[in-house]
C-alpha positions as a LaTeX table, in Angstrom:
\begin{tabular}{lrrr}
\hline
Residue & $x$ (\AA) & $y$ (\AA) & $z$ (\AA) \\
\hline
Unk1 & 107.16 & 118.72 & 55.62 \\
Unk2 & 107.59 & 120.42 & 58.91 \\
Unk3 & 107.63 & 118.83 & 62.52 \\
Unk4 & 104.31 & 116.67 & 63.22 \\
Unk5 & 103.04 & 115.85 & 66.46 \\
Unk6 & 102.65 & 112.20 & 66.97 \\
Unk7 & 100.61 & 110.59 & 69.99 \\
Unk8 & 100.00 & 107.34 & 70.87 \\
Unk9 & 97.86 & 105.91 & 74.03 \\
Unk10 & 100.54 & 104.72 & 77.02 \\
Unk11 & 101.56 & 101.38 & 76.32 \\
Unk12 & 100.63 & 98.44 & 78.59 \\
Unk13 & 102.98 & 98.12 & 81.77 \\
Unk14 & 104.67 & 94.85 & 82.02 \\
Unk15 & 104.32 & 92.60 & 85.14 \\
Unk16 & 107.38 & 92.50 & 87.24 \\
Unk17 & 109.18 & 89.43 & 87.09 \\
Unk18 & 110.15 & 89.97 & 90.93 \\
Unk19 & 110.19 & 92.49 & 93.38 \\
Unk20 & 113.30 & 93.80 & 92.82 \\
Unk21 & 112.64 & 94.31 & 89.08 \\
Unk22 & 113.70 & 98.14 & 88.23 \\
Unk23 & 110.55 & 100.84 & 87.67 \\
Unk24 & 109.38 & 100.95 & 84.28 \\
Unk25 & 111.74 & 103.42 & 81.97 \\
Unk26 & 110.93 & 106.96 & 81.50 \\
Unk27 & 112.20 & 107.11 & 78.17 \\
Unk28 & 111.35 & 104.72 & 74.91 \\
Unk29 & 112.72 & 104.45 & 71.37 \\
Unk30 & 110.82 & 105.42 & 68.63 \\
Unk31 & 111.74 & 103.27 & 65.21 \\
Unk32 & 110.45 & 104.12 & 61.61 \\
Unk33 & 109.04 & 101.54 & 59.44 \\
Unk34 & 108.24 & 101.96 & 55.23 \\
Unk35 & 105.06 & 99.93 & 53.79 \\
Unk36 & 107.30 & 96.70 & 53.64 \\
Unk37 & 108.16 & 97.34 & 57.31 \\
Unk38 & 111.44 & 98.36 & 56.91 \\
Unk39 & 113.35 & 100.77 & 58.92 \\
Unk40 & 113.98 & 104.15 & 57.34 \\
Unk41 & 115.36 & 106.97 & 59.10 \\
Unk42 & 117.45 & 107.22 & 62.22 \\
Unk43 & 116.08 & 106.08 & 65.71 \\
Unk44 & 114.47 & 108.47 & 68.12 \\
Unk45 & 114.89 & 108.81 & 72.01 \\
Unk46 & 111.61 & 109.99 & 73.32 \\
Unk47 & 110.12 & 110.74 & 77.24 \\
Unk48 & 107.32 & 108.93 & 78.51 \\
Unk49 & 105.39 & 111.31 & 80.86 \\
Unk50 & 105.02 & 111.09 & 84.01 \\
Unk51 & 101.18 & 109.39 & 85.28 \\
Unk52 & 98.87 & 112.38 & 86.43 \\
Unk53 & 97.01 & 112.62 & 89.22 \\
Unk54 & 93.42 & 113.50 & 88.05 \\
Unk55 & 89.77 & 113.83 & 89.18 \\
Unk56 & 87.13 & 111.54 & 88.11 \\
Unk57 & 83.71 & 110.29 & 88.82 \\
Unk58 & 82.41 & 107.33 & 89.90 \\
Unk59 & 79.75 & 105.23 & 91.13 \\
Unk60 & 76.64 & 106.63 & 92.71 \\
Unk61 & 77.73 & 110.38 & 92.05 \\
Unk62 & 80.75 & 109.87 & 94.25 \\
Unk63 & 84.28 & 111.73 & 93.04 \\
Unk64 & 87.74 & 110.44 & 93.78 \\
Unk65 & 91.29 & 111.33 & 92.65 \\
Unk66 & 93.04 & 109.14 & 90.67 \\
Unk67 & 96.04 & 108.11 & 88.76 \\
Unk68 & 96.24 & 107.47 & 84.99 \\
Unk69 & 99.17 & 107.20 & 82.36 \\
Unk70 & 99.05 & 109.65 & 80.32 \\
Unk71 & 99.14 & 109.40 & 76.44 \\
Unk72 & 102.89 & 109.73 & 74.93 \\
Unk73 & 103.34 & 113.34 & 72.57 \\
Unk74 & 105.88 & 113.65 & 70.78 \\
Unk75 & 107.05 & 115.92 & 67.82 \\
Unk76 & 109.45 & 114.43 & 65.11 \\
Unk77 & 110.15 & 115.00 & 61.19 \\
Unk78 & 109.09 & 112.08 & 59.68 \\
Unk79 & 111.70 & 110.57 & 57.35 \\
Unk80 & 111.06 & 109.88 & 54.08 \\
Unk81 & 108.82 & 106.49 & 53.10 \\
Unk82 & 107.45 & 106.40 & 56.62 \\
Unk83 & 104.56 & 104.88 & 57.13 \\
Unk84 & 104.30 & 103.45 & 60.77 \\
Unk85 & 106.46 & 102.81 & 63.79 \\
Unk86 & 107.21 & 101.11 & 66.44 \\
Unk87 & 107.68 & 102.38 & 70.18 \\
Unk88 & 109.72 & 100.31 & 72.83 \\
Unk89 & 110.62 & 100.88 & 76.68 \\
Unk90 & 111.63 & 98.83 & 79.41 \\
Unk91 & 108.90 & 97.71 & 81.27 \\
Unk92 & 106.40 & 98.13 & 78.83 \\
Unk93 & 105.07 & 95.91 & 75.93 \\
Unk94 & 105.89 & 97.07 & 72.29 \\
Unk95 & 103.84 & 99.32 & 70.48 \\
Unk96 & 103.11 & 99.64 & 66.90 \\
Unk97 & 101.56 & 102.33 & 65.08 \\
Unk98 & 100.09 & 104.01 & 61.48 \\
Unk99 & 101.80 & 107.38 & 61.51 \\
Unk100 & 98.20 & 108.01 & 59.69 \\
Unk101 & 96.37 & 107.36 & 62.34 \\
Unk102 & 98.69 & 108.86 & 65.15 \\
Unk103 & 99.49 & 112.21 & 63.52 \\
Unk104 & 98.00 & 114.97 & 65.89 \\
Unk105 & 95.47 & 117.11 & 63.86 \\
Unk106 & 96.87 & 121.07 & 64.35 \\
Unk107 & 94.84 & 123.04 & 66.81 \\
Unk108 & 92.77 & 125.08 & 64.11 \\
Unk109 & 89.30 & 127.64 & 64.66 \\
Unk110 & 85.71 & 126.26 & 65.23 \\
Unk111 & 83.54 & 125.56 & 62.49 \\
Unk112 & 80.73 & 127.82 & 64.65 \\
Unk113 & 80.46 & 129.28 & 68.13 \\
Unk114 & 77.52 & 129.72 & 69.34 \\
Unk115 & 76.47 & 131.41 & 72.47 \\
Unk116 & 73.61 & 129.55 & 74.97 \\
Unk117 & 72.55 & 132.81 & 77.28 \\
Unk118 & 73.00 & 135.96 & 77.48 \\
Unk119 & 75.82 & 137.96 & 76.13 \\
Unk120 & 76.51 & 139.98 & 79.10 \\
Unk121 & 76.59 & 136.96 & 81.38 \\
Unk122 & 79.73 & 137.18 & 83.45 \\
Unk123 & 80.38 & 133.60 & 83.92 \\
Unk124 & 80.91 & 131.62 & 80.54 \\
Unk125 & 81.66 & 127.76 & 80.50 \\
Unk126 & 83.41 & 126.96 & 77.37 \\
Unk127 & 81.65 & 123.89 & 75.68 \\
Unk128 & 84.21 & 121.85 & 73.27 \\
Unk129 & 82.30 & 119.31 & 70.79 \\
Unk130 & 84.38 & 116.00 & 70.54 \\
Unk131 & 82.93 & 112.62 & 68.22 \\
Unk132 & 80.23 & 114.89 & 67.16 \\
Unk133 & 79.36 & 114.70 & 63.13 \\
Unk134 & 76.31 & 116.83 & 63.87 \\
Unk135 & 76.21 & 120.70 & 64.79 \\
Unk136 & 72.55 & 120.19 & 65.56 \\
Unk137 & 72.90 & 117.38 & 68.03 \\
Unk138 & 75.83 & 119.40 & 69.71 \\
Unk139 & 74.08 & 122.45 & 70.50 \\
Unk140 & 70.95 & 120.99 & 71.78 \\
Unk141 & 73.69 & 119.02 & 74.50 \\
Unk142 & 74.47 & 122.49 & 75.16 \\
Unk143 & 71.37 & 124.03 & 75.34 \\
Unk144 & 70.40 & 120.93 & 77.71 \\
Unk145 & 73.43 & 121.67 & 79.83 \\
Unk146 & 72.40 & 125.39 & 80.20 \\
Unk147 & 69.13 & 124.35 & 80.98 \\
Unk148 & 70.38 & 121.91 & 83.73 \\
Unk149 & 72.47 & 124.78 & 85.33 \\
Unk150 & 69.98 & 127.44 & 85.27 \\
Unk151 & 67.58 & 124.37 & 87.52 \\
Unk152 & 69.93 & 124.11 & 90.01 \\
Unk153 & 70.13 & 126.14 & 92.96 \\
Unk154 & 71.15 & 128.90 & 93.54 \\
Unk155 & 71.81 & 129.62 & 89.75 \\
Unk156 & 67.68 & 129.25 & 89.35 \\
Unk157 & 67.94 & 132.93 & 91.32 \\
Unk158 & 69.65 & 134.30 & 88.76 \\
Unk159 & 68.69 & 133.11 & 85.11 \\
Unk160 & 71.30 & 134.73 & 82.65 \\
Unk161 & 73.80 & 135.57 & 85.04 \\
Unk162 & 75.76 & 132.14 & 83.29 \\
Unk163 & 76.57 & 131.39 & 79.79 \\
Unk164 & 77.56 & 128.59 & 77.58 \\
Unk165 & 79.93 & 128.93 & 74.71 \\
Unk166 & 79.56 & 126.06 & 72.19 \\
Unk167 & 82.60 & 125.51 & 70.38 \\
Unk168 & 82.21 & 123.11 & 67.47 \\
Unk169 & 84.09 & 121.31 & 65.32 \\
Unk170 & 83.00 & 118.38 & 62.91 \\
Unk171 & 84.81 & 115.27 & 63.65 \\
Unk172 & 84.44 & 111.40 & 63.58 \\
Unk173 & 81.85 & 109.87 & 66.12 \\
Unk174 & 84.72 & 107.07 & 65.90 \\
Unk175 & 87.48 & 108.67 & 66.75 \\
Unk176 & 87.48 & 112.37 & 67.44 \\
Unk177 & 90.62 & 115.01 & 67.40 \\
Unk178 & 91.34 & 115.30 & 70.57 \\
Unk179 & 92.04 & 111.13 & 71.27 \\
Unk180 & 93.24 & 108.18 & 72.22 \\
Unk181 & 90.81 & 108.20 & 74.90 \\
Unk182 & 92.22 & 106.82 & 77.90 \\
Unk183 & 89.09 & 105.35 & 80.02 \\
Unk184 & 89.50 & 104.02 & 83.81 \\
Unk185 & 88.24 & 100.17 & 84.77 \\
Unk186 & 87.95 & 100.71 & 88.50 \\
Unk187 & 86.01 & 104.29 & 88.21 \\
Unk188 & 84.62 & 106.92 & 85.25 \\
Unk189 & 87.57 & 108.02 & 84.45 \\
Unk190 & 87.47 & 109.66 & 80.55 \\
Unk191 & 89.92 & 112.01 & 78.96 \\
Unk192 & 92.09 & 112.42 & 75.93 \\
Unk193 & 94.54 & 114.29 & 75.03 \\
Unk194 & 95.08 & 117.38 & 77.37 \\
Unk195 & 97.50 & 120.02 & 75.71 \\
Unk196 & 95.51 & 119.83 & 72.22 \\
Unk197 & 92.18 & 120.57 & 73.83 \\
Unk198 & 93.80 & 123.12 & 75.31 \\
Unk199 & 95.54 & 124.71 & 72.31 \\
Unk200 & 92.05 & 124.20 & 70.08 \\
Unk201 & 90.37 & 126.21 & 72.46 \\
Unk202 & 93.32 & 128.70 & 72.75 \\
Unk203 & 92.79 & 128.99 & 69.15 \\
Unk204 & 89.08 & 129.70 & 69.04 \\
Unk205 & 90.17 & 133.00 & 71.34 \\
Unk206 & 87.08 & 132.85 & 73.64 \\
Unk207 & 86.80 & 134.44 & 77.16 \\
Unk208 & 85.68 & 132.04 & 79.57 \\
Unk209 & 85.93 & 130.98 & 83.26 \\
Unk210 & 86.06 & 127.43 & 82.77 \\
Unk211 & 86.07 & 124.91 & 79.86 \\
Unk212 & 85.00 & 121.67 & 79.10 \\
Unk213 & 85.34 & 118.76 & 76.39 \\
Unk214 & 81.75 & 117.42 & 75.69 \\
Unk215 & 82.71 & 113.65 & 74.36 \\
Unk216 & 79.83 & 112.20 & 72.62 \\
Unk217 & 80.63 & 108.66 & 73.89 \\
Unk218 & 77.77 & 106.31 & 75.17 \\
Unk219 & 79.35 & 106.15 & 78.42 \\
Unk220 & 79.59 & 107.80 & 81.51 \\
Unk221 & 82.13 & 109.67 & 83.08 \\
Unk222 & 84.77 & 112.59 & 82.52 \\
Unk223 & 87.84 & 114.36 & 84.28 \\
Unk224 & 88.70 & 117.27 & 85.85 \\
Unk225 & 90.06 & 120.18 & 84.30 \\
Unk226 & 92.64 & 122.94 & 85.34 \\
Unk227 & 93.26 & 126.25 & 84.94 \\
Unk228 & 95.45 & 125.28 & 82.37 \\
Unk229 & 93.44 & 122.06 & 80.75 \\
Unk230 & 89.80 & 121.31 & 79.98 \\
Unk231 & 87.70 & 119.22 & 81.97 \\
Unk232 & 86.06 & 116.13 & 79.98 \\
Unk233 & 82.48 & 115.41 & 80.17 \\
Unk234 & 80.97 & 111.96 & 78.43 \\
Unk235 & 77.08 & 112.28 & 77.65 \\
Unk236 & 75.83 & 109.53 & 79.19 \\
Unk237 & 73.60 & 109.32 & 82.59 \\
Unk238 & 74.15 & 106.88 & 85.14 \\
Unk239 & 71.73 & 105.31 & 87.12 \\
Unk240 & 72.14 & 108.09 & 89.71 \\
Unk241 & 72.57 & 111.23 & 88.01 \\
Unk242 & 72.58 & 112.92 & 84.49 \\
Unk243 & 75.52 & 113.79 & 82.82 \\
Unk244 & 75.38 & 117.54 & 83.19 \\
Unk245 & 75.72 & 117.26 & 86.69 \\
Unk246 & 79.76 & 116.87 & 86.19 \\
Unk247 & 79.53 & 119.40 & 84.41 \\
Unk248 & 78.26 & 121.45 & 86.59 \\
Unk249 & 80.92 & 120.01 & 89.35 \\
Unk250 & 83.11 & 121.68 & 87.38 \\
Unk251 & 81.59 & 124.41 & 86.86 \\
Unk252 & 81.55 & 124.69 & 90.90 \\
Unk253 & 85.27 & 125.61 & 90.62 \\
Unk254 & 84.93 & 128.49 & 88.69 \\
Unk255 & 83.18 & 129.78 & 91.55 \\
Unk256 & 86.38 & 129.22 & 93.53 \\
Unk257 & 84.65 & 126.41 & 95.73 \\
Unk258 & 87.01 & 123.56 & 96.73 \\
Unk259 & 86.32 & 119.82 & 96.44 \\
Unk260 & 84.87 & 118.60 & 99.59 \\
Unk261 & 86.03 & 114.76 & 98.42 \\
Unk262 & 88.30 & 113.05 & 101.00 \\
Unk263 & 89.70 & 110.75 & 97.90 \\
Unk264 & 93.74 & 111.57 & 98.44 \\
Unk265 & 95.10 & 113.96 & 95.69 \\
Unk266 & 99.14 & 113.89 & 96.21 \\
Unk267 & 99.33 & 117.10 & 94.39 \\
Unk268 & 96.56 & 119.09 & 95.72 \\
Unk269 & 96.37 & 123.02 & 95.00 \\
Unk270 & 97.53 & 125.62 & 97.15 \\
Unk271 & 96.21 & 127.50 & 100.08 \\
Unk272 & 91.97 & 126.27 & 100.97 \\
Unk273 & 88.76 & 127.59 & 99.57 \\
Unk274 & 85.75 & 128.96 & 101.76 \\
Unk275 & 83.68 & 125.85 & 101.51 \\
Unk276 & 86.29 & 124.35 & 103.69 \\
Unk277 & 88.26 & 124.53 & 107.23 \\
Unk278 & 91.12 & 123.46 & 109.05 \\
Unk279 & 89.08 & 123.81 & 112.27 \\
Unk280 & 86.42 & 121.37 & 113.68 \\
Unk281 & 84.68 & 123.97 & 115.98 \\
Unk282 & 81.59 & 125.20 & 114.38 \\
Unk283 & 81.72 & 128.63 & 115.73 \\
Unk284 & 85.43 & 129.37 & 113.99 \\
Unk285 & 84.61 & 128.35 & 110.05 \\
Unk286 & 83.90 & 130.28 & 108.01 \\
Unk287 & 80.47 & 129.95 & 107.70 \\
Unk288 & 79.98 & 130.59 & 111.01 \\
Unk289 & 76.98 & 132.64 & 110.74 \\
Unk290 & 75.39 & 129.63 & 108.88 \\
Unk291 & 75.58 & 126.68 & 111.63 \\
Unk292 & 72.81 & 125.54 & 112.64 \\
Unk293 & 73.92 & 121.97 & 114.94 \\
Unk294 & 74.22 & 121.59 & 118.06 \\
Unk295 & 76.93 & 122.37 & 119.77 \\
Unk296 & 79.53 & 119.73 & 119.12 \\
Unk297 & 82.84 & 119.73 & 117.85 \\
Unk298 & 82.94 & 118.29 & 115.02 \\
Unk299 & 79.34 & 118.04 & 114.20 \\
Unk300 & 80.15 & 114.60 & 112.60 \\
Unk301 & 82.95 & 113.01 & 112.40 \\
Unk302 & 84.36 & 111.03 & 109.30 \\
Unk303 & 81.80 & 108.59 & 107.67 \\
Unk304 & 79.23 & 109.82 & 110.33 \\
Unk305 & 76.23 & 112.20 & 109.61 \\
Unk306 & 74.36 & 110.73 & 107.39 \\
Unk307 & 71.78 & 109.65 & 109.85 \\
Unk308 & 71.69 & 113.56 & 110.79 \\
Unk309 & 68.97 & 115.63 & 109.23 \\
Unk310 & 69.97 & 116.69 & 105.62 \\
Unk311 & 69.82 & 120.46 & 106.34 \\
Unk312 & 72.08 & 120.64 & 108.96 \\
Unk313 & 75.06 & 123.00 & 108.74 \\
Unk314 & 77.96 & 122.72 & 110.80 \\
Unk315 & 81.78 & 120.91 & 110.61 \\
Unk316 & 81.56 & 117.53 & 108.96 \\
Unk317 & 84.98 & 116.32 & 108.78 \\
Unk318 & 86.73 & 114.41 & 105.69 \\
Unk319 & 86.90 & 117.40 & 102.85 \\
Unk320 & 89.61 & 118.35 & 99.67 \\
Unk321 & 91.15 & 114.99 & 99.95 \\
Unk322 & 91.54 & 114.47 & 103.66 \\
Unk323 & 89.87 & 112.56 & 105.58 \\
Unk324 & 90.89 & 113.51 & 108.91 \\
Unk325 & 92.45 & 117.28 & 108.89 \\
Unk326 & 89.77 & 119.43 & 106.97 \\
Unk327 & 85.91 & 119.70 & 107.33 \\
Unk328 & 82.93 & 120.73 & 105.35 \\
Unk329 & 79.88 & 122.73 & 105.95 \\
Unk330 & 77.42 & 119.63 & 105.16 \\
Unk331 & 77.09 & 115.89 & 104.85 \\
Unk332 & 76.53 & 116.35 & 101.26 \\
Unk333 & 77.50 & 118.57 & 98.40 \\
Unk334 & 77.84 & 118.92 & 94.41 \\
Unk335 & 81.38 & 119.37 & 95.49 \\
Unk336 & 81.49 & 115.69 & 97.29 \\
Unk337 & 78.90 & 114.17 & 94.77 \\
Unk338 & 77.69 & 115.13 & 91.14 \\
Unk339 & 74.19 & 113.34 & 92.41 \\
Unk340 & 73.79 & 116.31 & 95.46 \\
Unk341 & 73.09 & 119.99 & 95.13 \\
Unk342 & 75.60 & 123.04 & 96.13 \\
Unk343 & 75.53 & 122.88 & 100.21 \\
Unk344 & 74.78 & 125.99 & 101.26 \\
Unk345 & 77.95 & 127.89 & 102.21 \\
Unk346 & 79.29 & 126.47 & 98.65 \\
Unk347 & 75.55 & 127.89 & 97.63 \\
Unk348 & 76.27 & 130.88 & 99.84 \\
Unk349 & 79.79 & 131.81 & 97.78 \\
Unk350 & 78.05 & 130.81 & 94.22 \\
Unk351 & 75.35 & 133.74 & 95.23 \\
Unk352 & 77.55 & 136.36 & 96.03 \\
Unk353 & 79.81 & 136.09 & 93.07 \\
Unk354 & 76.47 & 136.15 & 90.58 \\
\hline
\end{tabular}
């Protein structure tokens, strides 16, 4: 048997016994046991990544940037009689494992893709099924998600100008392929494992602008994606909004439109979108040609505006992840909060590019 990729969820971080206590390591030691729990095999030195800095939603629609542990790949030969193992670090409580139920399933083609919209459509969102036992029940999520997108303005302009590709594969409700799950206490945080998403769908060779894991998991919540991971998507409303409307966050950024969030992201992207401005004066964004407040610089300043009327356009400042240096063309957005529509420079940019 060839190299297998193992992964295991991050184990739990040990309380420091005082405050000069060293940092948790960045390495652990990987042991293999037989049935009997005996070792076999030679020990392994393995990394512990790094926590990521990631974008999730929370209460009431909001979004914030967040830190999470990520879950621990790595690839090993397994020696003969394995069956389990154990994982131990510094700083972190042992961990114990089936090899059975930790093996990484290899990135392998959809059962079915199936296109929601119109073929031509020049924006695709790439639709992964995860827990789902049922093609049916999969595709009428996507079909609902289309739906959703094609009601929200300004994409109800253009009907069929965006597609969704549903990519399925059968898997268990349980457990999934693309697990552990690593789900946040203090917010909706909800995503699994990163690089195999993102090698299934490089395997399933479909064009699109941006992808998404669809987790059939009675909660809410999800994560952002990159251009180099899927975003993850749960199925389950809140009491605010419906679960599409991450989603179709998300989908925001294939549009190029920047999050207008002040949560702090240490590791934000380069450079700043057109939904957004360094400068407070209205008449030097821009969406200049869109202000419509009265002459004040800014029009509101951080935490203030809501008491202004909701259509106003002008410099509203806290926007991608600052709450001071940066401004946005409204009070609210889908780009601040999944429970708001598009603004309307953000609806402005979304228009021109369909």
């Amino acid at each position: 048997m060839g190299p297998v990729r193992m992964v295991v969820p991050q184990p739990k971080r040990l309380p420091r016994l005082t405050e000069a206590a060293e940092k948790p390591s960045a390495n652990a030691e990987v042991r293999f046991l037989d049935r009997l729990g005996q070792p076999v095999g030679r020990r392994r030195k393995i990394a512990i990544p790094p926590d990521v800095s990631i974008e999730a939603p929370a209460s009431g629609g909001t979004v914030v940037h967040t830190t999470a542990g990520q879950p621990i790949a790595f690839m090993t030969r397994l020696p003969a009689g394995a069956s389990s193992f154990t994982l131990e670090a510094d700083g972190y409580a042992p961990l114990t494992a089936s090899i059975l139920a930790t093996a990484s399933p290899r990135p392998k083609k959809p059962k079915s893709i199936k296109r929601f919209g119109a073929k031509s459509a020049p924006f695709v969102l790439a639709v992964l099924a995860e827990r789902f036992n049922r093609e049916a029940d999969f595709h009428a999520h996507c079909r609902s998600l289309l739906e959703a997108i094609e009601a929200t303005p300004p994409f109800n302009e253009r009907p069929g100008r965006v597609a969704v590709e549903a990519l399925y594969w059968q898997t268990d409700p349980a457990t999934g392929q693309f697990g552990p799950l690593h789900i946040g206490t203090s917010n909706d945080l909800i995503f699994g494992d990163r690089p195999l998403a993102a090698a299934f769908l490089k395997k399933a060779r479909v064009r699109a602008n941006r992808a998404i894991v669809l987790i059939n998991l009675r909660r809410r919540g999800g994560a952002g994606g990159t251009a180099d991971f899927p975003a993850w998507v749960g199925n389950e409303p809140s009491a605010t909004d419906p679960w599409e409307a991450v989603a179709i966050h998300e989908l925001g950024h294939a549009f190029g439109l920047g999050d207008e969030y002040d949560s702090p992201n240490p590791a934000p992207p380069p450079g700043i979108e057109a939904n957004i401005s360094r400068s407070a004066n209205p008449a030097l964004v821009p969406w200049a040609h869109l202000v419509n407040a009265p002459a004040s610089i800014p029009t509101a300043t951080t935490g203030q505006g809501g008491a202004l009327p909701m259509n106003l356009v002008g410099t509203f400042q806290g926007a991608r992840y600052d709450p001071i240096g940066h401004y946005r063309p409204q009070f609210t957005c889908m780009m601040r909060s999944t429970r708001s529509p598009f603004c309307a420079r953000c609806q402005e940019l979304i228009r021109a590019r369909l």
